[in-house]
N, C-alpha and C positions, 0 to 999 in steps of 0.2 A: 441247461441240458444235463442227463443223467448220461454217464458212462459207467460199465459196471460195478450200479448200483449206486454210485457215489455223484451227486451232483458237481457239475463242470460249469464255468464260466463258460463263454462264445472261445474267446480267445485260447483257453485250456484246452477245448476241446479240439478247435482248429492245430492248434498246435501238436496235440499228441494224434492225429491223424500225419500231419507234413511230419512227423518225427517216426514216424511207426514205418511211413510208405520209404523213408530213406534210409532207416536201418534196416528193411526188406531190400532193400535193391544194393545196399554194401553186403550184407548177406550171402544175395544168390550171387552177386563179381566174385566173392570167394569161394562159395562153395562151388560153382561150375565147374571151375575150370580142376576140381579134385573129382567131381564125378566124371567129369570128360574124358580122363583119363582111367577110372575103373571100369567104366565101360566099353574105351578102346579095347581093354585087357580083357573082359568076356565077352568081346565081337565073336562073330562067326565070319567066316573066310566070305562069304556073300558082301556081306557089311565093308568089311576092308577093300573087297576087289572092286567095289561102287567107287570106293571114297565117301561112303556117308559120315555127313559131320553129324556126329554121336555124343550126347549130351548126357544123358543117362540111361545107365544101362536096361535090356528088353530082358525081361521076367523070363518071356516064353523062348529064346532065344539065347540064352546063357550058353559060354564058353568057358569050359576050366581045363583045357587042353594045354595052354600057360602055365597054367600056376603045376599041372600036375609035371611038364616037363622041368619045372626049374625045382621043386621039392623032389624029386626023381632019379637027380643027380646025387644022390646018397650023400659019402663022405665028403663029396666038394661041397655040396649044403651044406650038410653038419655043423663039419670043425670049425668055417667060419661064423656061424653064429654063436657056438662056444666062445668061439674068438670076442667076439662082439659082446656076450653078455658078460665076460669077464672083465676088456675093457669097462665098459660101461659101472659093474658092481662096486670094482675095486676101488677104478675112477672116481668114481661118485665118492663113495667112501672116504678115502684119503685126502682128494680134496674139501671133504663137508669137516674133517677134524682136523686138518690144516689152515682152513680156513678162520674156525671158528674159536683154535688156540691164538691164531695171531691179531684176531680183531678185536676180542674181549679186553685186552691188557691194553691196545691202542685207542680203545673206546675212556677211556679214563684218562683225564686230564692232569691229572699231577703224576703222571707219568711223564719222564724226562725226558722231550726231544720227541714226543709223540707228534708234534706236525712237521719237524723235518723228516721223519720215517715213513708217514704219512705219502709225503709226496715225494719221496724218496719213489717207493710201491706204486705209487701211479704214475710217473712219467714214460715207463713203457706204454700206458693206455694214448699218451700223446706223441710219444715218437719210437714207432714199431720198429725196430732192427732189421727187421726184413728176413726172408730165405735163409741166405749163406749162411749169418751166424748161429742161425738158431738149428741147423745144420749141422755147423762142427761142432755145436758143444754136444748133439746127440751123438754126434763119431768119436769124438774125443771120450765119453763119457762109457765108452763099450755099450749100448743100445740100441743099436744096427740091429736089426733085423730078427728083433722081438716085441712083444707086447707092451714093453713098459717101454719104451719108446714115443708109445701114443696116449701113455699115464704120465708119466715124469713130467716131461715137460709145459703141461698143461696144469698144475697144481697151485694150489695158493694165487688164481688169477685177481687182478687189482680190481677187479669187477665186482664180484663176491666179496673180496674184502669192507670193499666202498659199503656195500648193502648193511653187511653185520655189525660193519662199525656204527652207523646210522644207527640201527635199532636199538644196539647195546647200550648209544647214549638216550636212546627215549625209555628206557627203564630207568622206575623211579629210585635213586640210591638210597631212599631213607630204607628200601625193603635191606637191601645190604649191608647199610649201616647198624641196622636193629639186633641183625644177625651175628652181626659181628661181637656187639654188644655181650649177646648172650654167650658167648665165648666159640661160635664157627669160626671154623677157618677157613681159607682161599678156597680150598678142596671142597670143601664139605657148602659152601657157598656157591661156588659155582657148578658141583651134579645134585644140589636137592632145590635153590630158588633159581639161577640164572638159565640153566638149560631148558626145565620145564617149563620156563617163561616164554622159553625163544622156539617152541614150538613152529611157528607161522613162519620165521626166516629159517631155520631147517631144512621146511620143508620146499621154502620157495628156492634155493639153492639148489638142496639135492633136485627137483625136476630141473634149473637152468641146468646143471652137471650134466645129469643123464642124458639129456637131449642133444648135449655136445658132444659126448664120449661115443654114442649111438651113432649120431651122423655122423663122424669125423672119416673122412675121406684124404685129403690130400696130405695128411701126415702117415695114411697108411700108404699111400703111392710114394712120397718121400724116403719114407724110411724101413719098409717091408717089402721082400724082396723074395724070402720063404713060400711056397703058395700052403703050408700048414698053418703058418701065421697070418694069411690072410683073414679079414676082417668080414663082415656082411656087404659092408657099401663097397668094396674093393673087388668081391668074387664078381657080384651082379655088375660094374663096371667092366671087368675083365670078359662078364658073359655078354653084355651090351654089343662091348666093342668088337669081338669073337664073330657075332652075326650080324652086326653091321655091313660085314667087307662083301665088295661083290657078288663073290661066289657063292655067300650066305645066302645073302637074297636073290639070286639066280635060282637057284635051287630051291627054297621056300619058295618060289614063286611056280615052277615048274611043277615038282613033285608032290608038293608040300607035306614032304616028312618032316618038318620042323618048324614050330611058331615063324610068323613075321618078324622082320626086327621091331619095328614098330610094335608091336606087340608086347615082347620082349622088354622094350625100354620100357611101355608103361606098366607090365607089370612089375617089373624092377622094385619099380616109384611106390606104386603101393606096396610092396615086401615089406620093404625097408621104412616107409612112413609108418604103415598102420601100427606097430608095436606101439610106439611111442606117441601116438595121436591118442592111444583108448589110456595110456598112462597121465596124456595131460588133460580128459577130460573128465578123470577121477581126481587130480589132483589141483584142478583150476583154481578153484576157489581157495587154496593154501595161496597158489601164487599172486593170486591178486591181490589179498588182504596181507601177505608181508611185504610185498613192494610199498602197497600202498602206506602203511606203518613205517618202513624203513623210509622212505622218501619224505612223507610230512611230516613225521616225527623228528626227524634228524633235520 
C-alpha cells in the first residue's frame, strides 16, 4: 500500500491509521475543554440563559462585552499586569543566571563534594516544608507585601538545577579541555563555548520560569496584601470572587449591567492563559529538544 507517496507494509499502514485516529481523539480531550471555555466567554446573554452546552464559539454570534468590561477597568488592569510582567521578566531572569552559575561547576566531577551538594539541593524536591516556613522566612526577611516576595523565593529551584546539571555533563569536555590548552580561561570558556552551546536548556528553562512566575497565584494571595502590588492572576481572582456573591448574580441576572459570573470566570481563564500559550507555542520546540537532551544525555 502507498501512503503519501511512500509505499507501506499492511501492518504500517494499519497502524498509522489506529495511531493517527488516537492522537486525534487525545487531541480534541484537550483541546475542548479550552475552547468550551472561549466560547463561554463570547456567548451572548440568549446562549447563557438556555444553558447551551457550547463547544466552540459562533462566528455570527460573538460577544466581547467581557473582555471589554474587564480591559475597561483602567488602572486596576494596568498596574497589575505591570505587576505580572515584571514578576515574570526579572523572575525568569535571575533565576535562568542563578540557575545556570550553580549547575555548571556541579556538572564537573572533580569538583569536591559535588554529590553531597548535589542532594543536599534536591531533598526539598522530596520533602516540602510546607506553608508556615516558607512563610516566616518571607516575614523575617522584610518581603511582605511586595513584588520580590514572589521572586526571591522561587530562585535556584532543584528542578532547573537537576536539568542544567544533566546537560552540562552531556557536553563533550575535550571541547573545554582544548580550550583551555590554548591558554582560556574559566571566563572566557564559559561566555564564548559553554553558554552558546547551552542554547536549548536556556531556553527550555527560561519558558519552565516564565510560565511559573506568570501563573503564580497563591504566593500572591500569601504574601500581597497592597492592591498596587497585585499580580494578574490575583486582580482577576479578586474580580472572579467580587461577582461571584449573590447580589452579583442577582443583579446580572435582572438588569444585566454587568457580565455573568460565569462569564467573568472564563474569561478570566483566557486572560491570563493566552499570553503565555502563544509564548509556549513559539518556544516548543526549544523545550522539547532540551528536556529531551538533558534527560538522555545525562
Amino acid at each position: 500500500m502507498k501512503l503519501f507517496g511512500k509505499r507501506k507494509t499492511v501492518g504500517e499502514f494499519y497502524f498509522f491509521i489506529l495511531n493517527t485516529v488516537i492522537l486525534s481523539i487525545i487531541g480534541l480531550a484537550m483541546i475542548l475543554p479550552f475552547t468550551h471555555v472561549l466560547a463561554i466567554s463570547l456567548a451572548n446573554q440568549v446562549q447563557l440563559a438556555h444553558s447551551q452546552l457550547i463547544l466552540f464559539p459562533n462566528p455570527l454570534h460573538l460577544n466581547f462585552k467581557v473582555y471589554a468590561f474587564i480591559f475597561s477597568r483602567g488602572e486596576t488592569f494596568l498596574r497589575p499586569f505591570y505587576n505580572t510582567v515584571f514578576v515574570t521578566v526579572v523572575g525568569t531572569f535571575l533565576d535562568l543566571v542563578l540557575v545556570l552559575i550553580t549547575a555548571y561547576p556541579l556538572s564537573k566531577s572533580k569538583l569536591k563534594y559535588a554529590r553531597p551538594l548535589l542532594l543536599f539541593m534536591f531533598l526539598p524536591m522530596l520533602f516540602n516544608p510546607g506553608i508556615i516556613p516558607r512563610y516566616l522566612v518571607v516575614r523575617s526577611t522584610g518581603l511582605m507585601d511586595s513584588l520580590w516576595a514572589l521572586i526571591v523565593p522561587s530562585l535556584a529551584g532543584a528542578y532547573g538545577i537537576l536539568l542544567a546539571v544533566n546537560f552540562f555533563r552531556s557536553l563533550p569536555p575535550e571541547i573545554e579541555e582544548s580550550a583551555m590548552m590554548d591558554g582560556a580561561g574559566y571566563l572566557t570558556v564559559i561566555t564564548r563555548i559553554v553558554l552558546p552551546l547551552s542554547k536549548p536548556i536556556m531556553a527550555t528553562l527560561a519558558i519552565l520560569m516564565s510560565v511559573s512566575y506568570w501563573n503564580i497565584l497563591f504566593d500572591a494571595v500569601l504574601f500581597v496584601s497592597s492592591q498596587s502590588r497585585w499580580t494578574l492572576q490575583l486582580m482577576l481572582y479578586q474580580l472572579v470572587a467580587q461577582f461571584a456573591t449573590p447580589a452579583a448574580i442577582i443583579n446580572a441576572n435582572s438588569i444585566g449591567s454587568m457580565p455573568a459570573p460565569e462569564q467573568i470566570r472564563m474569561t478570566a481563564v483566557i486572560v491570563t492563559t493566552l499570553p503565555i500559550l502563544v509564548l509556549y507555542a513559539f518556544c516548543q520546540k526549544y523545550l522539547v529538544r532540551g528536556i529531551t537532551v538533558a534527560a538522555v544525555k545525562g
